[in-house]
N, C-alpha and C positions, 0 to 999 in steps of 0.2 A: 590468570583469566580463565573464568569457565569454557568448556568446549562448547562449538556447536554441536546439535543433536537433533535428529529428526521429533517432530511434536510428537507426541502422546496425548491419541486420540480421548480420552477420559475428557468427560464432559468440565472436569472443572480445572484441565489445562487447556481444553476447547476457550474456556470464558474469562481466563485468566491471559491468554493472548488477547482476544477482547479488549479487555481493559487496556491493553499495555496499548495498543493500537489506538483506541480512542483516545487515553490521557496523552501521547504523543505526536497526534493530528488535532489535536482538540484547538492549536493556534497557527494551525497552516491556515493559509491565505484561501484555500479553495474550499475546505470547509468553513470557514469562516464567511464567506462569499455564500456558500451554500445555505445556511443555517444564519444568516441574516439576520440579527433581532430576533430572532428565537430565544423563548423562554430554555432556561436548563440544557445553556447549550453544551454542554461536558454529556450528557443525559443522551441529546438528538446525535452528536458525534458518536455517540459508541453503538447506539443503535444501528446508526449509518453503515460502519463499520463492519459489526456484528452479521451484518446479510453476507459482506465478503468471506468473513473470514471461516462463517461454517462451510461455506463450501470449498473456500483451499481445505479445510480440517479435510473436509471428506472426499476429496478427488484429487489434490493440490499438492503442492508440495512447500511444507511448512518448516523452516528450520527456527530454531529456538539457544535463545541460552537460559540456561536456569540459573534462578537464584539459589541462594542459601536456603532456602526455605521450602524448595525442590519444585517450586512452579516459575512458568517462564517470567522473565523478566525484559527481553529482546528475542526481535520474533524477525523475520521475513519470509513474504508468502510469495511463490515464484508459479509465473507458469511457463514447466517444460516443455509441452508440446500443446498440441492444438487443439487436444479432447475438450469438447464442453465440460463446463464444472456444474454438479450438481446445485445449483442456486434456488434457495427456498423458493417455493410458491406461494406461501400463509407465514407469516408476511412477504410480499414480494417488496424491489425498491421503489417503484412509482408509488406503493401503495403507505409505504413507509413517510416517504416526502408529503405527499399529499396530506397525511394525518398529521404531519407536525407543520409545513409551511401552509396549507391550502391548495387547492390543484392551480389556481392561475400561477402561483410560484412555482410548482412543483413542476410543471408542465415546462416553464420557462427553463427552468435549472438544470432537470433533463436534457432539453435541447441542446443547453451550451455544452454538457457534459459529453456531445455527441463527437467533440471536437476530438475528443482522445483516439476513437476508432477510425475518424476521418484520416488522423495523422501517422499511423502507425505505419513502420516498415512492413514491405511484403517477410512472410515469414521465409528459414525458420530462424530462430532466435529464443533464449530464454527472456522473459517476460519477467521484473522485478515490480511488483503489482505497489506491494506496501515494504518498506524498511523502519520499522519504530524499534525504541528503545523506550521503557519509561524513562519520565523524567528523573524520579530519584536515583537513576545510574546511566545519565547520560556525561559522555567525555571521558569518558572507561574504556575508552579501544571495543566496544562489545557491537556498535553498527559497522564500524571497519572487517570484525571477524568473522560477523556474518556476509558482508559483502561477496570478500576474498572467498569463501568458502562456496558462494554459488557462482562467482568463477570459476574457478578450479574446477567445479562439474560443467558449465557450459564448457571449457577448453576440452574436457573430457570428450564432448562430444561434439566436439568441432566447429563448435556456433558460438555467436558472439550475445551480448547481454544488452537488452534494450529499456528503458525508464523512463518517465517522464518525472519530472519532477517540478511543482507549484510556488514552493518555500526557495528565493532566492537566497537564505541563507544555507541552505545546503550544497548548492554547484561548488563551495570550494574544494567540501568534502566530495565529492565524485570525483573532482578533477585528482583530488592526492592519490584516487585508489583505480586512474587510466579511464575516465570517461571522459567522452568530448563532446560538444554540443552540435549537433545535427538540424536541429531545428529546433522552432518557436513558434506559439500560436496564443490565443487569447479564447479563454472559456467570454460565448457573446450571451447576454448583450454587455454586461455591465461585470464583469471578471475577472479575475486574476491573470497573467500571462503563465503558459508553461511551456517549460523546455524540454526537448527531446532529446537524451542522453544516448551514448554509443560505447560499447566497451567491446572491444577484441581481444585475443590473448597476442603478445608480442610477438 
């Protein structure tokens, strides 16, 4: 199995995590929820995506596995402490949604998205924002490795690991690798349920 490694800021492992993150979220329940009947929704997803992940790239903390081919292919973008992350302004997110759903959806979807900050533990804690794998190398132990490996830095520094997670099909994987569920809430009006995951070191 390839190691974890920190990203390499080069623009075109910048947008090569991109991709992995969009093609991997691309049939979660919450962008799907989001992105509603949208046209090219593989398209609006990576876009979506794309606002996060340049700025974990540039203030965040990105861990990655590379493929064969020397660009990432599993990504996780974490956040260790509380500094703001540099998040584009041109395009920003409301302005992103608006252009592809309309602003009465965009407005809406916003809102419900409000739920994730409403819900959050007081800090500190590390912060596991996104966990993707593409799909053509997904069940290769390569989202387990990445896991494990931003625990071992949160135990490092004494804090425990926090997530929310939308895709019921992933809770069994968290639970294999010590999370437990804390909480549950519903993206309103008309949205997916998501669970509030917990991970301490033993």
């Amino acid at each position: 199995m390839s190691a974890v490694v920190s990203l390499d800021p080069h623009p075109q492992h910048v947008s090569a995590v991109r991709a992995v993150v969009g093609a991997a979220f691309t049939d979660d329940p919450m962008l799907q929820w989001i992105f509603r009947g949208a046209e090219a929704h593989e398209h609006a997803t990576a876009a979506w995506v794309g606002w996060f992940v340049e700025a974990f790239a540039a203030a965040g903390t990105v861990d990655v596995v590379v493929g064969d081919g020397g660009t990432p292919i599993a990504a996780a973008l974490w956040r260790t402490d509380a500094t703001p992350l540099p998040y584009p302004e041109l395009p920003h997110l409301p302005g992103i949604m608006t252009a592809i759903l309309g602003s009465a959806r965009a407005n809406e979807v916003l809102s419900g998205l409000g739920a994730f900050a409403a819900n959050k533990p007081e800090p500190p804690y590390h912060y596991l924002q996104f966990l993707a794998v593409h799909p053509g190398h997904q069940g290769s132990g390569l989202g387990r490795a990445l896991v494990l490996h931003g625990q071992a830095r949160a135990a490092s520094a004494g804090e425990g690991v926090y997530l929310e997670s939308t895709n019921p099909r992933n809770l069994p994987f968290y639970a294999s690798v010590g999370f437990r569920q804390v909480g549950e809430f519903t993206l309103q009006p008309d949205g997916p349920p998501a669970w509030s995951l917990w991970w301490s070191a033993p």
